[in-house]
C-alpha positions as CSV (number, residue, x, y, z in Angstrom):
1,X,3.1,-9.8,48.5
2,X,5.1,-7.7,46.2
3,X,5.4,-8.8,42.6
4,X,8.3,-11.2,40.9
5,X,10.3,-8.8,38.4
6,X,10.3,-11.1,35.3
7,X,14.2,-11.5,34.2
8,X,14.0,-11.0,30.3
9,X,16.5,-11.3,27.4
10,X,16.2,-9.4,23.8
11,X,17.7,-11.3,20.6
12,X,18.9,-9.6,17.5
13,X,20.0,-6.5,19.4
14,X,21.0,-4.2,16.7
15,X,17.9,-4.3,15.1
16,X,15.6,-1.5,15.2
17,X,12.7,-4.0,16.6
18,X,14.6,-5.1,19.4
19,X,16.4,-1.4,20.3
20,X,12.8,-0.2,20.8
21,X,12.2,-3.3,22.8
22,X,15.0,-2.8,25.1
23,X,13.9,0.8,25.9
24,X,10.2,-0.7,27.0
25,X,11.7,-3.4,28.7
26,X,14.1,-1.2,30.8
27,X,11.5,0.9,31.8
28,X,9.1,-1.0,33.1
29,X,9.7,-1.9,36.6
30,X,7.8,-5.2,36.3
31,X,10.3,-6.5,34.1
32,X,14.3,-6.5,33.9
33,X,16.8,-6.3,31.1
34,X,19.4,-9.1,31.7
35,X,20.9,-9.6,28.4
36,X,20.8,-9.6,24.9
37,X,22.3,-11.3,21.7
38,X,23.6,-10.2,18.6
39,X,25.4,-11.8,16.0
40,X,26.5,-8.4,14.6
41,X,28.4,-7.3,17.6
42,X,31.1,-9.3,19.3
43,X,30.7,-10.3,23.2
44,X,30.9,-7.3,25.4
45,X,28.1,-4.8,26.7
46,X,25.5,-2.6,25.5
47,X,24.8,0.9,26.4
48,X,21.5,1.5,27.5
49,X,19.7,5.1,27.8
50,X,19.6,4.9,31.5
51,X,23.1,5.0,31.3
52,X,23.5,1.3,32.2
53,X,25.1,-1.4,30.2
54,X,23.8,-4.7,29.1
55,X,25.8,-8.1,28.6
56,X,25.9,-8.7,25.0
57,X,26.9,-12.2,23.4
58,X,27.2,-13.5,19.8
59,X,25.9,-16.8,20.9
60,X,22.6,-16.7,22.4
61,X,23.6,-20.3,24.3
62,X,26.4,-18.8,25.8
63,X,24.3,-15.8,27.1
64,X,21.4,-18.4,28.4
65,X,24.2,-20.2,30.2
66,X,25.4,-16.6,31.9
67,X,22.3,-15.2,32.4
68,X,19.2,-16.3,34.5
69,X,16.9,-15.2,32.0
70,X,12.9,-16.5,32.3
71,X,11.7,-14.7,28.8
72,X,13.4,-14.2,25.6
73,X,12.1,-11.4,22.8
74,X,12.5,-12.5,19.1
75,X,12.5,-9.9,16.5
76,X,14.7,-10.9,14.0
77,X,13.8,-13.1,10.7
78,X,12.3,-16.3,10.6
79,X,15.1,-19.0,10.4
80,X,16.8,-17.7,13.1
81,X,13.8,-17.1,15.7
82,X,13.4,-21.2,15.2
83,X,17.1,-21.6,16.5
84,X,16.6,-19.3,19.2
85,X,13.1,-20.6,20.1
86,X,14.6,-24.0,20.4
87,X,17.8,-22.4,22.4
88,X,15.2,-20.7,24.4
89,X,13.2,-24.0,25.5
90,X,16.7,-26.2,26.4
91,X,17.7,-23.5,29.0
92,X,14.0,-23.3,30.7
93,X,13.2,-19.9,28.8
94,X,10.0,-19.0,27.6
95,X,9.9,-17.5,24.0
96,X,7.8,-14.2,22.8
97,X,8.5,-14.0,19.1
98,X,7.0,-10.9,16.7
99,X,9.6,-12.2,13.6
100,X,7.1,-13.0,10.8
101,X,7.6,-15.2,8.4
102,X,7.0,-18.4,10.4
103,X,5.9,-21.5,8.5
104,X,2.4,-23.8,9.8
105,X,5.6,-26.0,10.4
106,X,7.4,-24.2,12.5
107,X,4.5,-23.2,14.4
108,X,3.8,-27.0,14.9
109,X,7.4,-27.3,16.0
110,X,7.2,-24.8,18.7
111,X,3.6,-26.2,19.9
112,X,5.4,-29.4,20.3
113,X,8.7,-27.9,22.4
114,X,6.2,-25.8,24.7
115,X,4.1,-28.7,25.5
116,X,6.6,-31.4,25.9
117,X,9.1,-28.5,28.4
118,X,5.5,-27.2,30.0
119,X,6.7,-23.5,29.4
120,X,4.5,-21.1,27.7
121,X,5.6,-19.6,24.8
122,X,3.4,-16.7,22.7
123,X,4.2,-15.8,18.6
124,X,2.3,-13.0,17.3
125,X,2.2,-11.4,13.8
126,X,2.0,-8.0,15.3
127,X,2.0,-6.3,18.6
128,X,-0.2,-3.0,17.7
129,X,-3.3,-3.6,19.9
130,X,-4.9,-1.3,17.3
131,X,-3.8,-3.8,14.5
132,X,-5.3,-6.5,16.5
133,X,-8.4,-5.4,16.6
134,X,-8.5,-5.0,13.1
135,X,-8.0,-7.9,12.2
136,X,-10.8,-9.2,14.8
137,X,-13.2,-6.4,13.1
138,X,-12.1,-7.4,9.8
139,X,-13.4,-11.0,11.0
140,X,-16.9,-10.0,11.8
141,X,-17.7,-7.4,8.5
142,X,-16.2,-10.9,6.3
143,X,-19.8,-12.6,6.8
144,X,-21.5,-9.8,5.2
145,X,-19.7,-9.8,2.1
146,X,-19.0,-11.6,-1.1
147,X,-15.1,-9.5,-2.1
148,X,-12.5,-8.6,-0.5
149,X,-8.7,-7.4,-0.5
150,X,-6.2,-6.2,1.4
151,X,-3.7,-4.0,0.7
152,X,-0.5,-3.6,2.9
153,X,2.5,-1.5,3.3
154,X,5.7,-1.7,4.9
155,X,9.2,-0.2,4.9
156,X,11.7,-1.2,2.0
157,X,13.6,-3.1,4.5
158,X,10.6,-6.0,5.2
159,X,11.8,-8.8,4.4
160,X,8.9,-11.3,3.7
161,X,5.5,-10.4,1.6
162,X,2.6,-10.4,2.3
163,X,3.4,-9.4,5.7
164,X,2.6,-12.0,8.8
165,X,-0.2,-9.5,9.6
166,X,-1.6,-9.5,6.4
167,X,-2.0,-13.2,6.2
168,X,-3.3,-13.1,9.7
169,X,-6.5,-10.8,8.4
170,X,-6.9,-13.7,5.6
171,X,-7.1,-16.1,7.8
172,X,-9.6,-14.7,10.4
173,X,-11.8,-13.5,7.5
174,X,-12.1,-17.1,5.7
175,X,-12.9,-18.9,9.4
176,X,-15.2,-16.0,10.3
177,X,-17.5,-16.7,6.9
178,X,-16.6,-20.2,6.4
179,X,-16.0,-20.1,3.2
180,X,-13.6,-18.5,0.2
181,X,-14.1,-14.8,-1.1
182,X,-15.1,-14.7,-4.8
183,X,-12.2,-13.5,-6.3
184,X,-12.0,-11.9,-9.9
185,X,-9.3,-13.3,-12.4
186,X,-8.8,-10.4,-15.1
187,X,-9.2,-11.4,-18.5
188,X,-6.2,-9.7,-19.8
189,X,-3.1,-9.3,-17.1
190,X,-1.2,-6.6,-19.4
191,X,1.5,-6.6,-16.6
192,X,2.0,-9.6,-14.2
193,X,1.1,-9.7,-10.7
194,X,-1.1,-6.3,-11.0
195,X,-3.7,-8.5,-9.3
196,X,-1.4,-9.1,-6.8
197,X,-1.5,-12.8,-4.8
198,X,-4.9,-14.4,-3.4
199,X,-5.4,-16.3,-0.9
200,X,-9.0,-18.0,0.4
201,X,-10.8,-15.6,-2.5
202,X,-8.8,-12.3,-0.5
203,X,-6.4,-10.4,-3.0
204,X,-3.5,-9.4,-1.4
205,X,-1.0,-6.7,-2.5
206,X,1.9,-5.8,-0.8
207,X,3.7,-2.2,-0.9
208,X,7.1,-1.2,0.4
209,X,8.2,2.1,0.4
210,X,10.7,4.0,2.5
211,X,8.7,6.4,4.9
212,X,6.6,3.9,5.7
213,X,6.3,2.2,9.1
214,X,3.3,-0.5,9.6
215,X,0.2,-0.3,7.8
216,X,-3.5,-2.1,5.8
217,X,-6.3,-1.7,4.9
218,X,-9.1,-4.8,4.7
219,X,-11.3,-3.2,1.4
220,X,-14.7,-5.5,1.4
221,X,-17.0,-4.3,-1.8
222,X,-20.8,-5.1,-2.4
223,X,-23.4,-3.4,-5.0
224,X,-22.8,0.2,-4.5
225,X,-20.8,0.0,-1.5
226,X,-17.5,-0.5,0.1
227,X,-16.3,-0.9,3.5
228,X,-12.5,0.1,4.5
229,X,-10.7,-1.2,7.9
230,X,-7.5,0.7,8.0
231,X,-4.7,0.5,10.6
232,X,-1.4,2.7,10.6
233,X,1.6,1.6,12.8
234,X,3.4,5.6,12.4
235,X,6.2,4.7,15.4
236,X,7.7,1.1,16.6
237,X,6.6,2.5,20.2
238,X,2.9,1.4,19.1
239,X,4.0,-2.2,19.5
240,X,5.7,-2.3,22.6
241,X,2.5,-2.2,25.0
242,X,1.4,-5.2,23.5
243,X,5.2,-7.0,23.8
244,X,4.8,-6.0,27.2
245,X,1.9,-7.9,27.6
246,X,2.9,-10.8,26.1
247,X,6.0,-11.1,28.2
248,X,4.3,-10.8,31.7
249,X,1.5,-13.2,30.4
250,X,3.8,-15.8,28.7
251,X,5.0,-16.5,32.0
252,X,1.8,-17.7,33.4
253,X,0.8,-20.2,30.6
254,X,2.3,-23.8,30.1
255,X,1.6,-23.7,25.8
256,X,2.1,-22.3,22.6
257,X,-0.5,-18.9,22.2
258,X,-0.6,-18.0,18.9
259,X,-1.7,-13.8,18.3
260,X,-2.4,-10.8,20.6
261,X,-5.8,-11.3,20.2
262,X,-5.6,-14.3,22.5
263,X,-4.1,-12.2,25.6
264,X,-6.7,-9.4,24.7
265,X,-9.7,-11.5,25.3
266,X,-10.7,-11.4,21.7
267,X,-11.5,-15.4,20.9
């Protein structure tokens, strides 16, 4: 029996996120671009590099209503994937969001809207299988030591700090050991935030530079030694195999998955 193609809508369309997601999504013949929404460009089409065009709207309602769309992408900031999450849900549509920034609230909220409409819906920090399993190896070395930080770094443009991915690490390393990192306080902060923020014992800085794409390092430090976990995201191509995932499983489940990791098998 040959396969269902999975209809699929991209928010935010002008952004850089969703412009490489458009180019995965058209190319893989599982899937199929049906529309997308921007609220920077008025209703019309987009071009696309197969030298199709694409039904663009301003309101993401109106597209729903056009459209027979079964999955919507999210990558655009965090108040505005809630609207289209909850858009998503009243016109039967399942929801795959990367925006960071999401609140324990909101992530409550969407549990709530998958469960009570009984369509899956997945939200997850990052898409990089690689940064994935960092964060899962970053989980298993935090139960052999005492300190550790984490230092990331993302383009000028990011809008939120520490990044989603970043908090993500912090929180797998704290239920891995069970307990808080010791964290060290200086004495004397002779310029503020130098320590950068902390969060379960884990110091967290946060870097943005232009040049840069996606990237951390977990740094864990005992008695005369140190161990270093580093991912680098150098293209936005390296997150589209796991976007692709997420969209061809999210139709399969009836809940809110929370993480890659999940999909990967890495509970």
């Amino acid at each position: 029996m040959a396969q269902t193609v999975i209809p699929v809508a991209v928010t935010g369309a002008s952004g850089r996120m969703a412009q490489e997601a458009l180019s995965a999504i058209g190319a893989d013949p599982a899937l199929e671009l049906v529309g997308a929404s921007s609220r920077k460009q008025g209703d019309g089409t987009l071009p696309l590099a197969n030298g199709g065009t694409l039904p663009v709207f301003r309101d993401l309602g109106a597209l729903l209503e056009r459209v027979k769309a079964r999955v919507l992408v999210d990558f655009t900031v965090a108040s505005a994937a809630m609207d289209h999450a909850r858009t998503a849900f009243r016109h039967g549509v399942s929801p795959v969001i990367g925006t960071t920034g999401l609140s324990m609230e909101n992530i409550r909220e969407l549990e709530d809207l998958s469960l009570s409409t009984g369509l899956g819906a997945v939200v997850a920090p990052n898409f990089a299988v690689g940064a994935v399993l960092m964060v899962h190896l970053a989980g298993i070395a935090a139960r052999y030591f005492e300190y550790a930080e984490i230092v990331e770094l993302h383009h000028e443009g990011k809008l939120d700090a520490p990044s989603g991915t970043a908090l993500a690490t912090v929180q797998a390393m704290a239920r891995a050991r069970g307990r808080p990192f010791q964290w060290k306080a200086p004495q004397k902060e002779t310029l503020r935030g130098t320590r950068g923020g902390q969060s379960e014992g884990v110091g967290v800085h946060s870097i943005r530079l232009p040049g840069l794409v996606a990237h951390q390092e977990v740094i864990f430090g005992a008695t005369g030694q140190t161990l270093t976990i580093r991912h680098d995201t150098t293209s936005r191509e390296s997150f589209m195999p796991g976007l692709l995932l997420a969209i061809k499983e999210v139709v399969k489940r009836d809940h809110l998955v929370v993480g890659l990791d999940k999909l990967l098998g890495l509970e």
